[in-house]
Every structure is written in C-alpha cells, then in structure tokens.
mmCIF file of the N, C-alpha and C atoms, coordinates in Angstrom:
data_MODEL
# 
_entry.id   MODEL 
# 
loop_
_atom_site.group_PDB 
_atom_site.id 
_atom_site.type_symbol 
_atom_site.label_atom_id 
_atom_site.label_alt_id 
_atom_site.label_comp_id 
_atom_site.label_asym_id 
_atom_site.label_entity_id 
_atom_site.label_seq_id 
_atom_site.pdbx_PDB_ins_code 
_atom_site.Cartn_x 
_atom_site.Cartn_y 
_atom_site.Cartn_z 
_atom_site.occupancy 
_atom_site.B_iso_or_equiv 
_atom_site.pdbx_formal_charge 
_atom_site.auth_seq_id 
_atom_site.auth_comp_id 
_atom_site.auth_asym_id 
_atom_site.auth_atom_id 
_atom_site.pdbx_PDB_model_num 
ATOM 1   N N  . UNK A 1 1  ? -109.608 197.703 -41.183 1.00 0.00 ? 1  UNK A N  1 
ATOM 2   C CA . UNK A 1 1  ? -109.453 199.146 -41.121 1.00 0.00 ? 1  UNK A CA 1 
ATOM 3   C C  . UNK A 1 1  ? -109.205 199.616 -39.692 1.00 0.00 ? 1  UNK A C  1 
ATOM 4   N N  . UNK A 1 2  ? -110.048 199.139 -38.653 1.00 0.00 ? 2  UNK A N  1 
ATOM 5   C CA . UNK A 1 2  ? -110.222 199.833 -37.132 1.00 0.00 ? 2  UNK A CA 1 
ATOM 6   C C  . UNK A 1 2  ? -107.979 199.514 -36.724 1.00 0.00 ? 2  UNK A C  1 
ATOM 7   N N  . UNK A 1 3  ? -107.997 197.967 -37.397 1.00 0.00 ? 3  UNK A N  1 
ATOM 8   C CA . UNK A 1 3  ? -106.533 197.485 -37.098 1.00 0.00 ? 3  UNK A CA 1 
ATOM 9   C C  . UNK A 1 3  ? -105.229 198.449 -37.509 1.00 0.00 ? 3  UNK A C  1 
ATOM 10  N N  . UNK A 1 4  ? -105.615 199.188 -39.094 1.00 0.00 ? 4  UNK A N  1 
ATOM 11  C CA . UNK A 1 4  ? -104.658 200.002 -39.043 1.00 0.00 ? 4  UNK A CA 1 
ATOM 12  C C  . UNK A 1 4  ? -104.832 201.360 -38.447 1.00 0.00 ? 4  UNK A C  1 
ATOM 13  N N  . UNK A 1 5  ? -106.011 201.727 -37.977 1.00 0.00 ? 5  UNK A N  1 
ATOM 14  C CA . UNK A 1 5  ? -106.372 202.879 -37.584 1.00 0.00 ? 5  UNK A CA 1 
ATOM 15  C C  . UNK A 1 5  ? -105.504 202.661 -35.845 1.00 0.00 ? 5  UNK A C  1 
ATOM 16  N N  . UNK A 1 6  ? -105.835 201.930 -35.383 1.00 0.00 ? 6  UNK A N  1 
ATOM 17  C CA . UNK A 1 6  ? -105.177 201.788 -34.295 1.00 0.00 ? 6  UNK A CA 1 
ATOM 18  C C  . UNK A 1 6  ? -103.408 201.082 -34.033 1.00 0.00 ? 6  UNK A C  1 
ATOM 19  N N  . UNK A 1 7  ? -102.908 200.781 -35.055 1.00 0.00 ? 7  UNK A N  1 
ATOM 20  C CA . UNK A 1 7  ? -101.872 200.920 -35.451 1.00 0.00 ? 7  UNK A CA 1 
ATOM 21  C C  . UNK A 1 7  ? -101.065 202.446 -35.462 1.00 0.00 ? 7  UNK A C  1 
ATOM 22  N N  . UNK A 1 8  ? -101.810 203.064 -36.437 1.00 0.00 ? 8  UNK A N  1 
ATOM 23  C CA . UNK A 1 8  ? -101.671 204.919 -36.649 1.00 0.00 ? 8  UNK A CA 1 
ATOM 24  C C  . UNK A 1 8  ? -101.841 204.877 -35.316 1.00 0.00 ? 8  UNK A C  1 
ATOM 25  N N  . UNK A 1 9  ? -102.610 205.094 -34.620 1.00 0.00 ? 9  UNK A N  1 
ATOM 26  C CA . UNK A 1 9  ? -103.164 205.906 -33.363 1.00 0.00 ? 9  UNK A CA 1 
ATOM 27  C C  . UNK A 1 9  ? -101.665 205.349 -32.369 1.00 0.00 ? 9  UNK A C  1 
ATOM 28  N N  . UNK A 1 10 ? -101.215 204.353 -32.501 1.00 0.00 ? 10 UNK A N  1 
ATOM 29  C CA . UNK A 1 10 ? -100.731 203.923 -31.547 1.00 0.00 ? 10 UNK A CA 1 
ATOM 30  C C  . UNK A 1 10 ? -98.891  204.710 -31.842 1.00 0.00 ? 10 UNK A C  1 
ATOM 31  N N  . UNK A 1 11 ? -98.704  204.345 -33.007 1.00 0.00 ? 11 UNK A N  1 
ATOM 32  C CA . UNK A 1 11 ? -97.778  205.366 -33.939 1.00 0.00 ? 11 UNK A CA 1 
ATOM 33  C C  . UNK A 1 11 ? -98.125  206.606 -33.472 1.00 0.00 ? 11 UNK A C  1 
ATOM 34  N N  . UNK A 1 12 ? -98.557  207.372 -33.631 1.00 0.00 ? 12 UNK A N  1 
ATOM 35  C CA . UNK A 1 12 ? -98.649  208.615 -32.807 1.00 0.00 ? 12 UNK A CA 1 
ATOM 36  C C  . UNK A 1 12 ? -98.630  209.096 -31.494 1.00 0.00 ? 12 UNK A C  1 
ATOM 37  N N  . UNK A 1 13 ? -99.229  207.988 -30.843 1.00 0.00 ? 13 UNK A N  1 
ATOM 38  C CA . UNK A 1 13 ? -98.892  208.750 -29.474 1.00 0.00 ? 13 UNK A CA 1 
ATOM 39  C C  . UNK A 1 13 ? -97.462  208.065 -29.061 1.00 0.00 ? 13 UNK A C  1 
ATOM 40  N N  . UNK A 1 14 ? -96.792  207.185 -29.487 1.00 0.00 ? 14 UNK A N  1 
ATOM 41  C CA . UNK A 1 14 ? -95.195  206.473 -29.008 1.00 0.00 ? 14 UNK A CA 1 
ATOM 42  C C  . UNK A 1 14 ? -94.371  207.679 -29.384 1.00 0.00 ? 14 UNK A C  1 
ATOM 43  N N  . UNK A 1 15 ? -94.919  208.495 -30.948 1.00 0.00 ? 15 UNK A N  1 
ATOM 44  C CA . UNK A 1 15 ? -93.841  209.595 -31.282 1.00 0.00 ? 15 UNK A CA 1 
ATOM 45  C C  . UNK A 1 15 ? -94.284  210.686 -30.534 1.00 0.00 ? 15 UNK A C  1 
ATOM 46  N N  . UNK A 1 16 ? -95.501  210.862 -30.041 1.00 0.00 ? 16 UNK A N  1 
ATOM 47  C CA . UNK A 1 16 ? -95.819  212.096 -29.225 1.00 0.00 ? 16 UNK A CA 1 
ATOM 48  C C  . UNK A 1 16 ? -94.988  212.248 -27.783 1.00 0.00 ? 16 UNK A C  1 
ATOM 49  N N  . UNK A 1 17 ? -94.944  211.230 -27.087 1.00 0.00 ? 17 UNK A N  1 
ATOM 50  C CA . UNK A 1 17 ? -94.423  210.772 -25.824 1.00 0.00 ? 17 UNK A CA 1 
ATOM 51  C C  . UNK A 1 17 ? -93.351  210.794 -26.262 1.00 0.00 ? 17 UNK A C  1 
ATOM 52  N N  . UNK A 1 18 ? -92.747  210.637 -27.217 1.00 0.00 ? 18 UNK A N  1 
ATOM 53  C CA . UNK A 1 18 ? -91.189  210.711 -27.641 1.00 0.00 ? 18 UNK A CA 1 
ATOM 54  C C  . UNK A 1 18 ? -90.845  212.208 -27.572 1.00 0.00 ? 18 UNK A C  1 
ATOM 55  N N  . UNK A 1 19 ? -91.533  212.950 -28.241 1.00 0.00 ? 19 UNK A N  1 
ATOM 56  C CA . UNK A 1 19 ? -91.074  214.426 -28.213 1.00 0.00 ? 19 UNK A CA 1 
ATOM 57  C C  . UNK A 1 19 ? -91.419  215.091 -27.158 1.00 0.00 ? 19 UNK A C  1 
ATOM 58  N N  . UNK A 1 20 ? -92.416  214.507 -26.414 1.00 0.00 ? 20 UNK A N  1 
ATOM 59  C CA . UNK A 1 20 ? -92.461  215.330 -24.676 1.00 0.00 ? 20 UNK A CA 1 
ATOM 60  C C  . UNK A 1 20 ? -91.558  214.813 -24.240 1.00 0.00 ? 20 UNK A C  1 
ATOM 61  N N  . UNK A 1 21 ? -90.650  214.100 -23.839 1.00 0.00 ? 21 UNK A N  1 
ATOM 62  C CA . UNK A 1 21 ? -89.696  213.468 -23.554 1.00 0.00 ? 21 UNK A CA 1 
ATOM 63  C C  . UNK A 1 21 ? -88.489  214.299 -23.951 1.00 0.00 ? 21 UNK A C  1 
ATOM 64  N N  . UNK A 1 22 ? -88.401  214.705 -25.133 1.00 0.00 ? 22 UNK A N  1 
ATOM 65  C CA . UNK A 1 22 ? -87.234  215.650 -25.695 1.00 0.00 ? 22 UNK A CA 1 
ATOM 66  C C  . UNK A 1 22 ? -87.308  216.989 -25.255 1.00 0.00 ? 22 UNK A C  1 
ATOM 67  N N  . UNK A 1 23 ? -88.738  217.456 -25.889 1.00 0.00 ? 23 UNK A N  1 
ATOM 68  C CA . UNK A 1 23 ? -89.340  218.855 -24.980 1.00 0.00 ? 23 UNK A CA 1 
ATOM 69  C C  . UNK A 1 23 ? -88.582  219.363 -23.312 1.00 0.00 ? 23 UNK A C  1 
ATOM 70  N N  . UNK A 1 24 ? -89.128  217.809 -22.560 1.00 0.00 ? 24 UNK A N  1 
ATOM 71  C CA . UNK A 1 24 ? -88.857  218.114 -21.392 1.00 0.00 ? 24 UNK A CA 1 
ATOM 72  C C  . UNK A 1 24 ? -87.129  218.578 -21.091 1.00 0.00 ? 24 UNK A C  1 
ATOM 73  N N  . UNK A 1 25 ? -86.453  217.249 -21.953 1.00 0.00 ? 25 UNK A N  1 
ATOM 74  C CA . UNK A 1 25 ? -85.411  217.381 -21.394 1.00 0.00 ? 25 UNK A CA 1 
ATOM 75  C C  . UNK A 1 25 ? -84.306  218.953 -21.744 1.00 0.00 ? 25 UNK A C  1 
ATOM 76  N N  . UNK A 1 26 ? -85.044  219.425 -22.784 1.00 0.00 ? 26 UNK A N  1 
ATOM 77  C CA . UNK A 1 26 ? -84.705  220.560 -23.489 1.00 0.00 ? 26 UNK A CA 1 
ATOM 78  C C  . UNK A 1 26 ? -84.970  221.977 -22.383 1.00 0.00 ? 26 UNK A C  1 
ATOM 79  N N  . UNK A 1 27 ? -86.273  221.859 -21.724 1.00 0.00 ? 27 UNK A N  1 
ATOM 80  C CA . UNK A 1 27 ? -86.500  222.745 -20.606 1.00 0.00 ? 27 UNK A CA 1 
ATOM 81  C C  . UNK A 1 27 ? -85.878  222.452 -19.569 1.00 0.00 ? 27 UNK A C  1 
ATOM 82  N N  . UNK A 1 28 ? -85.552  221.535 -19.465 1.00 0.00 ? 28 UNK A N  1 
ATOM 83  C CA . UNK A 1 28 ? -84.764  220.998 -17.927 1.00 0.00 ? 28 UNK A CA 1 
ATOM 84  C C  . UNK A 1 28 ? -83.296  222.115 -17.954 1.00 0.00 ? 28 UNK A C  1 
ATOM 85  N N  . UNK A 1 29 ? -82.830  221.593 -19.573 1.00 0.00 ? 29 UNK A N  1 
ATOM 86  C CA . UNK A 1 29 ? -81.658  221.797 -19.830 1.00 0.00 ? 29 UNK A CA 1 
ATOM 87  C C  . UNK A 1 29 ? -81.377  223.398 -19.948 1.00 0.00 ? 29 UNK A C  1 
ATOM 88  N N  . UNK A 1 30 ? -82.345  224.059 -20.472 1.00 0.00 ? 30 UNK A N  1 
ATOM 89  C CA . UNK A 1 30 ? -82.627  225.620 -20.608 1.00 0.00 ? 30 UNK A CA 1 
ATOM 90  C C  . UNK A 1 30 ? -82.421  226.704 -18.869 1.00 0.00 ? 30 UNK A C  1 
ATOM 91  N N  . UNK A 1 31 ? -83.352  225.488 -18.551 1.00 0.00 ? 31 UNK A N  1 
ATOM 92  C CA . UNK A 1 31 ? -83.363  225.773 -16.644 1.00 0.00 ? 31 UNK A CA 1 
ATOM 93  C C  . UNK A 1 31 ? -82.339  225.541 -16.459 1.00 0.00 ? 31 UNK A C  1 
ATOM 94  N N  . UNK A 1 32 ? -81.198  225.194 -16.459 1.00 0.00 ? 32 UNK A N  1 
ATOM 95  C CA . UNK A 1 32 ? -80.428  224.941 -15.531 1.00 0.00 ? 32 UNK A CA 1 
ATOM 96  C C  . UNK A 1 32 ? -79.426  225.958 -16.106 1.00 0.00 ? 32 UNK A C  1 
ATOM 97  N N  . UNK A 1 33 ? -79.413  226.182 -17.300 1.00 0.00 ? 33 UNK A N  1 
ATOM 98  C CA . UNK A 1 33 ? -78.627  227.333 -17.949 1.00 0.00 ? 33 UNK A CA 1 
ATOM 99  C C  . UNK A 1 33 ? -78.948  228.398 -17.315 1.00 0.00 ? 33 UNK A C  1 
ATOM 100 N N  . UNK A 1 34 ? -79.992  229.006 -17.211 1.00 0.00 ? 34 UNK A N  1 
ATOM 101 C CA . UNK A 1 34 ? -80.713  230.168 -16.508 1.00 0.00 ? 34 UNK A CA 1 
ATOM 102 C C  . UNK A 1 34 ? -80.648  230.168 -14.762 1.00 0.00 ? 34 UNK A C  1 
ATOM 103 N N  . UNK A 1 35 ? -80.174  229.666 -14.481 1.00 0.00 ? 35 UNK A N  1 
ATOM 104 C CA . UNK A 1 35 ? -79.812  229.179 -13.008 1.00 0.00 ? 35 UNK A CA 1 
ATOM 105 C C  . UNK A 1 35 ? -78.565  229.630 -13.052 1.00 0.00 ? 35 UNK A C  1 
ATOM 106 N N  . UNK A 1 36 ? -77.552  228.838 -13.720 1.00 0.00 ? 36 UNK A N  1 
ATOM 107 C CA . UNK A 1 36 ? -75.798  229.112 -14.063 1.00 0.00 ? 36 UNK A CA 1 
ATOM 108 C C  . UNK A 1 36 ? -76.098  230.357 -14.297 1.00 0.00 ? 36 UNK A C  1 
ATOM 109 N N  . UNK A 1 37 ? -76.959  231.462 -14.639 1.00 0.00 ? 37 UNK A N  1 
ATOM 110 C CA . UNK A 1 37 ? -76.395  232.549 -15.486 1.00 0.00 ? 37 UNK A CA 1 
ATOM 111 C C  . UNK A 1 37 ? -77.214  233.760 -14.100 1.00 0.00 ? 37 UNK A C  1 
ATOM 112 N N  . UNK A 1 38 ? -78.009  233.130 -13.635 1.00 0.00 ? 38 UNK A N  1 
ATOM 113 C CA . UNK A 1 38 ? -78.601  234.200 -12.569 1.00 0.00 ? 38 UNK A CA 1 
ATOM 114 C C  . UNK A 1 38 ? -77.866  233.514 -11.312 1.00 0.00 ? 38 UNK A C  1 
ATOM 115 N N  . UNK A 1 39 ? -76.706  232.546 -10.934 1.00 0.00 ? 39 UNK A N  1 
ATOM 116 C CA . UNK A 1 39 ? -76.234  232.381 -10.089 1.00 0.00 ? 39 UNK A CA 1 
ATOM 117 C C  . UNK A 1 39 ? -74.667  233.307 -10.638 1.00 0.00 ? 39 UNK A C  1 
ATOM 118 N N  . UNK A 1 40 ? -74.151  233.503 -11.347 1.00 0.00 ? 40 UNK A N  1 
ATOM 119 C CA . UNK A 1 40 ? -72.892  234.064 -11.701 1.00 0.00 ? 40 UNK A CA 1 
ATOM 120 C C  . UNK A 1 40 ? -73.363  235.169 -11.813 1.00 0.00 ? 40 UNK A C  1 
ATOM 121 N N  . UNK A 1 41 ? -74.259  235.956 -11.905 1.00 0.00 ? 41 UNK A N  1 
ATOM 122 C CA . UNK A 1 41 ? -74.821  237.641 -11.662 1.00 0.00 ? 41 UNK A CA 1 
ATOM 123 C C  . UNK A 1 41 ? -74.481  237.689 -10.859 1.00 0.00 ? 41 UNK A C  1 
ATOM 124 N N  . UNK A 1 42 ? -75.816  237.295 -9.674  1.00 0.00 ? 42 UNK A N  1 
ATOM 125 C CA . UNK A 1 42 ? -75.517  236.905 -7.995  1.00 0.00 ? 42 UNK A CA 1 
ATOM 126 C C  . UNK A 1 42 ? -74.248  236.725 -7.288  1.00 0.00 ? 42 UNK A C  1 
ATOM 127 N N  . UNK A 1 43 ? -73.699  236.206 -8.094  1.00 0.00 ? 43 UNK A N  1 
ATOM 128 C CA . UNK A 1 43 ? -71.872  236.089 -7.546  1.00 0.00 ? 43 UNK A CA 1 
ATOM 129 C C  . UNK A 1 43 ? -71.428  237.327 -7.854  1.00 0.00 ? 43 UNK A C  1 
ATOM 130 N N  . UNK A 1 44 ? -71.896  237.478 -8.999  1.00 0.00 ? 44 UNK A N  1 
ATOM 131 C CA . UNK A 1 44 ? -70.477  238.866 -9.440  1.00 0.00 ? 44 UNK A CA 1 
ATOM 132 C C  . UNK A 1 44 ? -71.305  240.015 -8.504  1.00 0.00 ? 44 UNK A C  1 
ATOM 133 N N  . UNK A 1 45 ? -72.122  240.039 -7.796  1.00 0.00 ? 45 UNK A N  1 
ATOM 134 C CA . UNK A 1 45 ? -73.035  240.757 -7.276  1.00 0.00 ? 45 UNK A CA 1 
ATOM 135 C C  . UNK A 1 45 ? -72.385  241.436 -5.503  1.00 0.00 ? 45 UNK A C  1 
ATOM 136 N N  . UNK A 1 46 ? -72.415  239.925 -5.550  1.00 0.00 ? 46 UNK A N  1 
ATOM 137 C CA . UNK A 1 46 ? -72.110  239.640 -3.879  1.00 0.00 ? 46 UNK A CA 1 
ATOM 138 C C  . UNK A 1 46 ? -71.059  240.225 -4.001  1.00 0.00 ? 46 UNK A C  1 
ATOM 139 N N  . UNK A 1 47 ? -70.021  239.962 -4.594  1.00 0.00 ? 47 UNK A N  1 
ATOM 140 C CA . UNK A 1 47 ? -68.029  240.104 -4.822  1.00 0.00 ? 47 UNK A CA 1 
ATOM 141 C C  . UNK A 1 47 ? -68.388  241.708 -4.771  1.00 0.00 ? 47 UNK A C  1 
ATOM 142 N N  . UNK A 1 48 ? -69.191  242.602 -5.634  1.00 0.00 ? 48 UNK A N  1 
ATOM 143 C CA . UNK A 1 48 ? -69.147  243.802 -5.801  1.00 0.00 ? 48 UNK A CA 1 
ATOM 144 C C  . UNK A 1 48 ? -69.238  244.535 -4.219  1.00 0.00 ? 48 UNK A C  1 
ATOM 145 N N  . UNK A 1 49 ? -70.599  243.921 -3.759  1.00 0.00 ? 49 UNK A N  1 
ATOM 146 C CA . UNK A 1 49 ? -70.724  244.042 -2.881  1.00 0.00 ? 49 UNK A CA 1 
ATOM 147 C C  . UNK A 1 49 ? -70.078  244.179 -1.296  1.00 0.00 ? 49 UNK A C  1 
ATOM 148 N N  . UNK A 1 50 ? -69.144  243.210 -1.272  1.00 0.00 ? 50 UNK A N  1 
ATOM 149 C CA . UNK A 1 50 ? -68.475  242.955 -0.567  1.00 0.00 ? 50 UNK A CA 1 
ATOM 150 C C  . UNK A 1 50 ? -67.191  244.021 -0.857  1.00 0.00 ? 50 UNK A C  1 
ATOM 151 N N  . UNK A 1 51 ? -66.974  244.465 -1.962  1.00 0.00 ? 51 UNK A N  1 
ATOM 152 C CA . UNK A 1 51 ? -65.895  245.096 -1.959  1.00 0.00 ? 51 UNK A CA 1 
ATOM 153 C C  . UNK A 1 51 ? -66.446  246.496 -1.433  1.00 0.00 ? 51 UNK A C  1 
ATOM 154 N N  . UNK A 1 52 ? -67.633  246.985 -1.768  1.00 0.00 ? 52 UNK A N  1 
ATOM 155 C CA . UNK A 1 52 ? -67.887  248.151 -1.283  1.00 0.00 ? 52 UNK A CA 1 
ATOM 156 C C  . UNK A 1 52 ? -68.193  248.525 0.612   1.00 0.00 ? 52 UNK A C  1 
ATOM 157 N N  . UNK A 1 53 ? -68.520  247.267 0.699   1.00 0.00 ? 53 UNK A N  1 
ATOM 158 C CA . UNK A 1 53 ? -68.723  247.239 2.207   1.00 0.00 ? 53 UNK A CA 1 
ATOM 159 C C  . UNK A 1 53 ? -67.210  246.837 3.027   1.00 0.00 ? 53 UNK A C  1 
ATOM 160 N N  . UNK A 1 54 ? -66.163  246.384 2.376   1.00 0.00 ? 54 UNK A N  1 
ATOM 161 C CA . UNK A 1 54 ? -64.639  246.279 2.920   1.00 0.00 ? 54 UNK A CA 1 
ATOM 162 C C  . UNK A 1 54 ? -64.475  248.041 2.853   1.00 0.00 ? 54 UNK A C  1 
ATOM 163 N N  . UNK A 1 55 ? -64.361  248.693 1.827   1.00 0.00 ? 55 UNK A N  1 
ATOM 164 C CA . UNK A 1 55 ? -64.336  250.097 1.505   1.00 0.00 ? 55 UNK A CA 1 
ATOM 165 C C  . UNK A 1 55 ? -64.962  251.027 2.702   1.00 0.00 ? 55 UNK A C  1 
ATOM 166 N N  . UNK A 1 56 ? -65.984  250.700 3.032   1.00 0.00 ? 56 UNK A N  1 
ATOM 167 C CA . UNK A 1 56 ? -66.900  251.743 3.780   1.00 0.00 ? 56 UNK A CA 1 
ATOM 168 C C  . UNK A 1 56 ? -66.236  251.324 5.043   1.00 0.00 ? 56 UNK A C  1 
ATOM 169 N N  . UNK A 1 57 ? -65.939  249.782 5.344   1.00 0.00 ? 57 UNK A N  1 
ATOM 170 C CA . UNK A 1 57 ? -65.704  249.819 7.070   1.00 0.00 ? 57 UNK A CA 1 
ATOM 171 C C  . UNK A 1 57 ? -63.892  250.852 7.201   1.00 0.00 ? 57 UNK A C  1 
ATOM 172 N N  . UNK A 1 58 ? -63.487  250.685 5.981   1.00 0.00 ? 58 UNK A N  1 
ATOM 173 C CA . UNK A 1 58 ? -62.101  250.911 6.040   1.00 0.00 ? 58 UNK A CA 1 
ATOM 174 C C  . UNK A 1 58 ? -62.005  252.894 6.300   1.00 0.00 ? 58 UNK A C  1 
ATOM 175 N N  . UNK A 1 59 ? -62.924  253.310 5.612   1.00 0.00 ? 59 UNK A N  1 
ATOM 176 C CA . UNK A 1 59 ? -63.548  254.541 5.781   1.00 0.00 ? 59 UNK A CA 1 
ATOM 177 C C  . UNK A 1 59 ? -63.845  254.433 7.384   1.00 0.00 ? 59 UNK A C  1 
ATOM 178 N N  . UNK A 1 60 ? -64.641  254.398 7.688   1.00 0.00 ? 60 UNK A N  1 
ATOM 179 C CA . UNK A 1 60 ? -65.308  254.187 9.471   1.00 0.00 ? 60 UNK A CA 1 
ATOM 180 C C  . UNK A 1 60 ? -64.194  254.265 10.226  1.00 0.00 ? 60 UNK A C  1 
ATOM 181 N N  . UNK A 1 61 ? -63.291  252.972 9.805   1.00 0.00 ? 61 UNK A N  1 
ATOM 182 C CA . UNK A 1 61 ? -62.068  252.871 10.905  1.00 0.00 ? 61 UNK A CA 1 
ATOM 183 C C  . UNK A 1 61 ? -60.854  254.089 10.783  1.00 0.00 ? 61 UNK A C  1 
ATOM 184 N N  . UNK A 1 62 ? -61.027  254.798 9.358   1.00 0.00 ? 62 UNK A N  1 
ATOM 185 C CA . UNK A 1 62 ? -60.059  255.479 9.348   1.00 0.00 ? 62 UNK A CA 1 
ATOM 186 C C  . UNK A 1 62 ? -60.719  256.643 10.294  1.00 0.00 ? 62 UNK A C  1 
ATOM 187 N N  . UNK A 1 63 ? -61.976  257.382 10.327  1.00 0.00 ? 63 UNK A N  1 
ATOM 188 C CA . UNK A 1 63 ? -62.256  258.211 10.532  1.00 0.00 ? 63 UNK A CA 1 
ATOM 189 C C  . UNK A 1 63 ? -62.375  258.466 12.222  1.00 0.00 ? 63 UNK A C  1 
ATOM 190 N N  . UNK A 1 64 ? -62.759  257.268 13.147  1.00 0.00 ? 64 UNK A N  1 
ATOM 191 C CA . UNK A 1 64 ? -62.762  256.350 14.273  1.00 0.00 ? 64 UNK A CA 1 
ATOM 192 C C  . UNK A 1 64 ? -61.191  256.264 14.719  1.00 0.00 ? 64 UNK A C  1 
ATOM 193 N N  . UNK A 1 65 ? -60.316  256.169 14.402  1.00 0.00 ? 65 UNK A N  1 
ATOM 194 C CA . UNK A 1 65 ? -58.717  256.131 14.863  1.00 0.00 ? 65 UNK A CA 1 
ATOM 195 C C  . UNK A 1 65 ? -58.037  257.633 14.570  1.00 0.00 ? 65 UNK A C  1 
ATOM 196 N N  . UNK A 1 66 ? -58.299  258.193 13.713  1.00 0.00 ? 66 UNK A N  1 
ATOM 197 C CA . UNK A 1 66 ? -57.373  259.174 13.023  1.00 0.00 ? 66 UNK A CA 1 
ATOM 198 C C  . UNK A 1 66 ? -58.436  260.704 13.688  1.00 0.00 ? 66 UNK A C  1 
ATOM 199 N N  . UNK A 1 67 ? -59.213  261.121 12.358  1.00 0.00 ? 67 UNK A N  1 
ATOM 200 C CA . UNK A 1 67 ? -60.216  261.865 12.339  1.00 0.00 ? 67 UNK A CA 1 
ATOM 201 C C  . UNK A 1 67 ? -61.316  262.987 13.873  1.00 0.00 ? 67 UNK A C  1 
ATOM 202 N N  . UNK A 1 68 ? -61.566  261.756 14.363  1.00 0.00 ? 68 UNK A N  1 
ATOM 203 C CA . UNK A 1 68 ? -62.468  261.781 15.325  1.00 0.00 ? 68 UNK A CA 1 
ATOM 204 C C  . UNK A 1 68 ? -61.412  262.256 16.485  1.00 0.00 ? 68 UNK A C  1 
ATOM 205 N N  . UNK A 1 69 ? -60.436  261.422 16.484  1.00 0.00 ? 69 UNK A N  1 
ATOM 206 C CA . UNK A 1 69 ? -59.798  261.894 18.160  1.00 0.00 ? 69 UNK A CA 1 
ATOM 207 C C  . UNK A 1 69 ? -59.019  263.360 17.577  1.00 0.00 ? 69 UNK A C  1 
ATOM 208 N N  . UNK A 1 70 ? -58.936  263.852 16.253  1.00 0.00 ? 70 UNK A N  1 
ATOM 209 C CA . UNK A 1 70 ? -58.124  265.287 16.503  1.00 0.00 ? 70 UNK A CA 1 
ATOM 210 C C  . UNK A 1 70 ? -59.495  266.386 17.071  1.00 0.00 ? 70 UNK A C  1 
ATOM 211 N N  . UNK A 1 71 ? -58.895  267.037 18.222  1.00 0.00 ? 71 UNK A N  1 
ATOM 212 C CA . UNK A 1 71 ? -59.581  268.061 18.110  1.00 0.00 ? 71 UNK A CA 1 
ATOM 213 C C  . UNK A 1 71 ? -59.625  269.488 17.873  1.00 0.00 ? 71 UNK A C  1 
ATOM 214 N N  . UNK A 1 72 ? -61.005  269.801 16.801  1.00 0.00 ? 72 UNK A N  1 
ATOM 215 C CA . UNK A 1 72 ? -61.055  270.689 16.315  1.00 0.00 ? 72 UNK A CA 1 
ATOM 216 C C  . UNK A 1 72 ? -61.512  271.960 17.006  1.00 0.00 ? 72 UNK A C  1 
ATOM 217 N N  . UNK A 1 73 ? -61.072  272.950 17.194  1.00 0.00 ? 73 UNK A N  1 
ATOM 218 C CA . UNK A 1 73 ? -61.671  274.101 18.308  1.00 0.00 ? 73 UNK A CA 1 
ATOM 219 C C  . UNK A 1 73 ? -62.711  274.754 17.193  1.00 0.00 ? 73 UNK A C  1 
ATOM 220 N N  . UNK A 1 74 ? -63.716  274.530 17.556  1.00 0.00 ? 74 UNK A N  1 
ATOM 221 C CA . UNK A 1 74 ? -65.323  275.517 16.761  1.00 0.00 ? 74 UNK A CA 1 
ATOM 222 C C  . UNK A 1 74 ? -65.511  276.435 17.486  1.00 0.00 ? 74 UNK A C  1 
ATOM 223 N N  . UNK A 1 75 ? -64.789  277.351 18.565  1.00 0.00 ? 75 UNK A N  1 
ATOM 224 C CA . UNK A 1 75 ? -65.217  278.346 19.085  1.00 0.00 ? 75 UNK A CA 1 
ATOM 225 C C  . UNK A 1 75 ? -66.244  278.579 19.811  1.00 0.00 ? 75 UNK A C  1 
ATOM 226 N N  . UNK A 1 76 ? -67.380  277.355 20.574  1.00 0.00 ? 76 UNK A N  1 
ATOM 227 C CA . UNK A 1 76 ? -68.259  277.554 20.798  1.00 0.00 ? 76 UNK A CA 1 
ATOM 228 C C  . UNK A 1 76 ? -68.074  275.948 21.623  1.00 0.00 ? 76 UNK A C  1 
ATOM 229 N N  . UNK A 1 77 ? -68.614  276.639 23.063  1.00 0.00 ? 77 UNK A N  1 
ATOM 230 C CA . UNK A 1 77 ? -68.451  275.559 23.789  1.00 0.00 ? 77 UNK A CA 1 
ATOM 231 C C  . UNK A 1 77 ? -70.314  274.910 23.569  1.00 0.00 ? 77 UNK A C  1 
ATOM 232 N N  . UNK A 1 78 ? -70.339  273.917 23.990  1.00 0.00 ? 78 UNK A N  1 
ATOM 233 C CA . UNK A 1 78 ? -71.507  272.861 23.674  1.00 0.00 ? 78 UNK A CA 1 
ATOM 234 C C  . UNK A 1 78 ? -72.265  273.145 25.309  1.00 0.00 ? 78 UNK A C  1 
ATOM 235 N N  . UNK A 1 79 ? -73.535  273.633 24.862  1.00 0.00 ? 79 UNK A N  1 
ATOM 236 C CA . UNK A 1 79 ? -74.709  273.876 25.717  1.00 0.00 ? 79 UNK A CA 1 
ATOM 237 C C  . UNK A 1 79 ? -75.191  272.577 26.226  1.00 0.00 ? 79 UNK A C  1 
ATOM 238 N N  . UNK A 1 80 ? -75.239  272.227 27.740  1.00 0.00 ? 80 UNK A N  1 
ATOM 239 C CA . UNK A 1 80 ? -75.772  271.088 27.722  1.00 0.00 ? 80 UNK A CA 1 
ATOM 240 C C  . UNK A 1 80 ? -77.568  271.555 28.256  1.00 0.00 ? 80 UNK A C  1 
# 
C-alpha cells in the first residue's frame, strides 16, 4: 500500500511541476505581451509628443524672426 501511495504521491507532484512549468511559461509570455503593448503606447506617445514640441519651437521661431522685431507704437514710452 505505502508503495502505491508513493507511486500516487510521486505522480502528482511530476504533474504538479509540470503545470508550474506551463503556468510560468504562460506569465512570462503574458509579460512580455504587456511590455509590447505599454512600449507601443510609449512610442505612439513620444511621436505625439515630439510633434507638438517641433510645433511650439516653430511657433517661437516664427514669433523671434518675424513678430518681435516689427515695431509696434503703444503710445507710451517705457518708464525706467
């Protein structure tokens, strides 16, 4: 009896260790999906990003070359 009992016992933990084994590789595999998917946010993030900050310097420079050097008469000379 103890012989097949430890037979079973031994049967069980080879299939237990078998499915942590699957488990794991299943989370590994989940992780790395979730990585791919919060690294392509992050990308589409940055790209956004970057386009708004090309935008703003292009603003700056227009306002810096063009804008700034016309001058406007306000009628009121500046108190120092």
């Amino acid at each position: 009896m103890d012989g097949a009992f430890s037979s079973l016992q031994r049967s069980v933990q080879h299939h237990s260790a078998a499915h942590d084994r699957m488990l794991t590789g299943y989370a590994h595999a989940v992780d790395g999906l979730l990585m791919g998917l919060d690294r392509a946010v992050l990308e589409r993030q940055r790209a956004e990003l970057q386009e708004q900050l090309e935008a703003v310097q292009q603003l700056v420079r227009s306002f810096l070359l063009e804008e700034l050097q016309q001058d406007v008469p306000t009628g009121v000379t500046p108190c120092l």
